[in-house]
N, C-alpha and C positions, 0 to 999 in steps of 0.2 A: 869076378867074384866067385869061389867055389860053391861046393853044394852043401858044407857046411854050415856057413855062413847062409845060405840060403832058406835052410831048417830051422836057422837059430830066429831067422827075422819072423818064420811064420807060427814060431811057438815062442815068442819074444815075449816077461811077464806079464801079466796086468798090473799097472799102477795105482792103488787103490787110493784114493783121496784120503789125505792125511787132516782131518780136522782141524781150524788153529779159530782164533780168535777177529769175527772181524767187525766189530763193533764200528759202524758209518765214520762216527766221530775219530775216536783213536787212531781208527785205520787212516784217516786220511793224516794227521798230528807224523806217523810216521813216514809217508810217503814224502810228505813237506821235509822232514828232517835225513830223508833218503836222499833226495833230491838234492841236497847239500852236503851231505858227507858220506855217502852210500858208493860201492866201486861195482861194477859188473866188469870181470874179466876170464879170459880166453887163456887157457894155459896148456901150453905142448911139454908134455916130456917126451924126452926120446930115450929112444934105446938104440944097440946097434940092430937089430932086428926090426922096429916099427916105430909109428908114434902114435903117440897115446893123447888124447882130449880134452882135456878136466876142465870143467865151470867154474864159477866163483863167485859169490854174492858178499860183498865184506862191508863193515863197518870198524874204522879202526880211528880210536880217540886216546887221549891223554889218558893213561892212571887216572886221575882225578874224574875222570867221567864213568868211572865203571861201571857206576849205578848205572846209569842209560843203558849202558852194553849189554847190563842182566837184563834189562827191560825189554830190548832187541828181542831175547830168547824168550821172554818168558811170553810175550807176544805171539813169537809165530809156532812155538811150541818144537822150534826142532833147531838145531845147527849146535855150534862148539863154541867157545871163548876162550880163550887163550891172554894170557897176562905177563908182560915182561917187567923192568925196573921203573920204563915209563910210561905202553902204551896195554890197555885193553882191547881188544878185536874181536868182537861178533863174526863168525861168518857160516857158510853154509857152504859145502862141494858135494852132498850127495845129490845124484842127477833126480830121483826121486821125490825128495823133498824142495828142491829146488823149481822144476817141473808142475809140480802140484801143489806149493804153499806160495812160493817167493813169486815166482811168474803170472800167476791167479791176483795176488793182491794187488802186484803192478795195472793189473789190466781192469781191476774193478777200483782201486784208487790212482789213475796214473799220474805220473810227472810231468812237467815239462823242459822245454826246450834242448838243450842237448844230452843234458841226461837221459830225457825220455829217449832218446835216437837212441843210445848204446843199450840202452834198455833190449829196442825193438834187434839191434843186430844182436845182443846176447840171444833173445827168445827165436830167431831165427837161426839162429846157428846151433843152441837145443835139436831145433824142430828138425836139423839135417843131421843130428846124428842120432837122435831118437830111435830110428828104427831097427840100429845096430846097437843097440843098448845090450852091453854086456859080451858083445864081438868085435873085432877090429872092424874100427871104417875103414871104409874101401879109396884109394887116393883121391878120387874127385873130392870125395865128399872132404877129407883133409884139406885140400888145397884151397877148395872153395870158403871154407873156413878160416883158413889162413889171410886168405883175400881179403876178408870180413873183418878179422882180428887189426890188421894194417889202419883199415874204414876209423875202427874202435881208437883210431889215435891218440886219441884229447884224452881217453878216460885208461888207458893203457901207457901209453908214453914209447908208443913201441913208433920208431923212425925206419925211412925208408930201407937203412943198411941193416937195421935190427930183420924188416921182413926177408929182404935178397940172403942175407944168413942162412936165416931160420928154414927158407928154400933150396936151398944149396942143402941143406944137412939132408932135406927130405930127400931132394932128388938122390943123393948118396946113397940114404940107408936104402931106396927101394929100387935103387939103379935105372932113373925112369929118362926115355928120351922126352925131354921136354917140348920138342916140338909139339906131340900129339897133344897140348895141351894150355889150356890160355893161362897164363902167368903173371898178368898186369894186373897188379892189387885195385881196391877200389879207391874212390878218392874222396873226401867231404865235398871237394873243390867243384867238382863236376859231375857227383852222383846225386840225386835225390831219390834218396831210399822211400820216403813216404810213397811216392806215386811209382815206385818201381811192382811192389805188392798189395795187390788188394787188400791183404789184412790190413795192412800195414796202414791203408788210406780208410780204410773202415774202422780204424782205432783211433786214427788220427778225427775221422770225425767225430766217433764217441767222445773225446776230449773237449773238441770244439763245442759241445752243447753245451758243457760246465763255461759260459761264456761272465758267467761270475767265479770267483777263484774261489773253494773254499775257503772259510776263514782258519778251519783245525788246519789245512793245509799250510795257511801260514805262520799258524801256532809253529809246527813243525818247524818250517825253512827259518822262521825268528829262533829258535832252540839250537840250532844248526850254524846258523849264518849270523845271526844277528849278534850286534853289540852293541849294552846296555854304558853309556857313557858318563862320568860327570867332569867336566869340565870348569878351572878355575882358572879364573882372569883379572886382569889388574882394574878395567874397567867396572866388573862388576865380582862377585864373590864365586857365584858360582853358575852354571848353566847345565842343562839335563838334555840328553837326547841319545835318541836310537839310530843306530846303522842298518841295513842289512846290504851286504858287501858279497858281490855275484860275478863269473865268470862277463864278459862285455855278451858273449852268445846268449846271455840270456837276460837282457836286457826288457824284454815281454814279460817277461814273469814280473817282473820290478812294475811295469806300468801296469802290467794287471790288479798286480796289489794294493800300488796307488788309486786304482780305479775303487778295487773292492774297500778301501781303507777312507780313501775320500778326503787326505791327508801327504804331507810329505812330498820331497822333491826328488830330480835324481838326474846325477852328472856320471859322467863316465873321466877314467884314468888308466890310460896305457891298454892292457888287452880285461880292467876288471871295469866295473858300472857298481853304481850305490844308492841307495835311497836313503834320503837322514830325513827325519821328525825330527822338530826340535821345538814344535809348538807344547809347551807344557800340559796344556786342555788335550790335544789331541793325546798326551801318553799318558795322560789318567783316565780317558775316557776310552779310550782307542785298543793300545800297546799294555796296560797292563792287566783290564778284563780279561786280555786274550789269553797270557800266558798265567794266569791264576784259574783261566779255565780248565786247567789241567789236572787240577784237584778235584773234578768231576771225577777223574780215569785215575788217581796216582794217590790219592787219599787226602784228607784237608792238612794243610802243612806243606805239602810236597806238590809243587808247580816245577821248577826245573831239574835235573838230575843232572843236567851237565855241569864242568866247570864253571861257568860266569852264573851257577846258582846263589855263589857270593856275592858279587857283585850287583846282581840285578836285585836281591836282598837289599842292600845298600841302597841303591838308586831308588827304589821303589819307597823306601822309608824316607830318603831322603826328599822325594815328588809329595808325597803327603804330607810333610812338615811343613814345608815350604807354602803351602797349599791351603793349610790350615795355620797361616804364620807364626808357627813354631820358631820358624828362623828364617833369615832376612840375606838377601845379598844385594843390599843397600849397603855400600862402601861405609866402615867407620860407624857403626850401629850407634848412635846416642843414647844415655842411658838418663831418661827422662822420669818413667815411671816405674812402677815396680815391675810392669809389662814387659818393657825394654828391657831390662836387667836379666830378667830371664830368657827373653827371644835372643837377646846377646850369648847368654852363657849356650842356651841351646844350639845354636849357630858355631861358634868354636868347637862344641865337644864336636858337632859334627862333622866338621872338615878337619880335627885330629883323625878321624876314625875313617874319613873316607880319601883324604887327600891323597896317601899312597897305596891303597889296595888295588887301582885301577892300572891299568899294564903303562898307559899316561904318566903314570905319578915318576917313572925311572926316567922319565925323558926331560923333566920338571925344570926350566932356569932357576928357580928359587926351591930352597927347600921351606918344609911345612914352618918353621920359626920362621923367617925372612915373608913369607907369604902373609901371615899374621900379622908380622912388625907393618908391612907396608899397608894395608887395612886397618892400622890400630885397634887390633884384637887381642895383642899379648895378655897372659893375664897381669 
């Protein structure tokens, strides 16, 4: 390392806390909804001369979620958003803001299971180039980061040939003998990052205390993950229930939920895991306080912002009618009283209007008339 470089570390700026918003509730609604669609990554550019560092904090959703996406900003008070033909993106790369807004909230609402890990290897790979903020890092400090980035697999996509590459280019641009130097990236497989750093196992206990899951946190991860379903059958008319559908690694978070929900089952498929509700009582009493709690933070009217804001629209109207027997999914509704005649008519209008809004409805053996015909509901 020169003496440059050496000047620049010990007159390197102060980073002054950037104020943002962290209301208990809220903050956790996002961490929940981070934890499901939130990306921490590790990005190299090179030059022929050096390479260069750069963080990355993203949230990247459909067009139709936009709204969320301003909410992202309008929250943490800092980062860009960007919009194409289909998606909106949130994200953050200044080391600054990042450092002192994005890192700070993770650590006072954190996440779990593997997200929270790439969390911990982002904020530790921050913390190693920190000191050189605003100078080239020195190759350890590159390399060992690159090790780190490999770790970051699940949440990066980067394979073992993408790393021995990305190595190969290093060692070129700085003509290094690689002996002098360990080059075996790290592994999910056989590292345990929590007990490797104190911090890391002192965060890991802070976590452990919340031995109840928040509930805004699963406000969140439902807003994120969850899917609000209605379901039409030949047995009966129709059926209501919730998903929330998860990486298999994080499979704890799902039992926790179910612990703190006190509701709901959960099977696993291939490398993802699921929890469905589907007890009625439990999503009027349970699943939909939850996500109309959000009209606390987002004003009365406004509980989801994402896409399935329609939908759970729907479901939710349709749990209350049902509920209040508005309509019936009693096959072939008899039309007995003046009662019936109108729980019938109200029961049709409502499977015209919700039959195919559900991403379900394109997959449907019968379309919406054949569905009707066979319940004897036509009008």
């Amino acid at each position: 390392m020169n003496n440059k470089n050496n000047n620049n570390i010990q007159t390197r700026p102060s980073f002054n806390l950037i104020p943002y918003n962290n209301n208990n509730g809220y903050g956790w609604t996002f961490s929940g909804f981070s934890h499901a669609d939130a990306s921490f990554s590790i990005i190299f550019n090179m030059t022929k001369t050096a390479v260069n560092i750069a963080f990355k904090f993203s949230i990247n959703l459909g067009l139709t979620s936009s709204a969320l996406v301003k909410e992202f900003k309008h929250y943490f008070g800092c980062g860009n958003i960007t919009n194409n033909a289909q998606t909106s993106q949130f994200y953050v790369t200044d080391f600054k803001q990042l450092w002192h807004i994005i890192i700070p909230h993770f650590i006072k609402f954190p996440m779990h299971g593997s997200k929270f890990v790439s969390f911990l290897i982002f904020t530790y790979c921050m913390s190693l180039c920190y000191p050189y903020y605003g100078v080239s890092n020195p190759i350890d400090v590159i390399l060992e980061v690159l090790k780190f980035s490999y770790f970051m697999n699940e949440g990066t996509r980067r394979t073992l040939e993408d790393y021995y590459n990305l190595l190969n280019e290093i060692i070129n641009i700085y003509n290094l003998n690689i002996s002098n130097f360990n080059i075996i990236p790290y592994d999910k497989g056989n590292f345990d990052i929590i007990n490797w750093n104190p911090l890391f196992l002192e965060l890991q206990h802070y976590i452990n205390t919340f031995y109840v899951i928040p509930l805004d946190f699963i406000v969140g991860l439902l807003e994120g993950d969850g899917s609000f379903i209605i379901k039409f059958r030949k047995n009966e008319l129709y059926a209501f229930m919730c998903k929330i559908t998860t990486s298999i690694k994080d499979i704890g978070v799902l039992y926790a939920i179910q612990r703190r929900l006190n509701c709901g089952y959960i099977y696993s498929s291939n490398n993802f895991c699921k929890m469905e509700i589907n007890k009625i009582e439990d999503l009027n009493n349970k699943i939909i306080p939850l996500i109309d709690s959000l009209e606390l933070y987002r004003g009365k009217g406004k509980n989801l912002l994402c896409s399935k804001s329609i939908t759970y629209a729907m479901w939710r109207e349709g749990i209350k009618k049902h509920l209040n027997k508005e309509i019936s999914r009693e096959k072939s509704i008899k039309i007995k009283t003046t009662a019936n005649k109108i729980q019938r008519t109200e029961t049709i209008n409502f499977i015209k209007k919700a039959y195919n809004v559900f991403e379900e409805g394109k997959k449907r053996k019968l379309t919406l008339s054949e569905f009707l015909q066979l319940h004897d509901l036509k009008d």
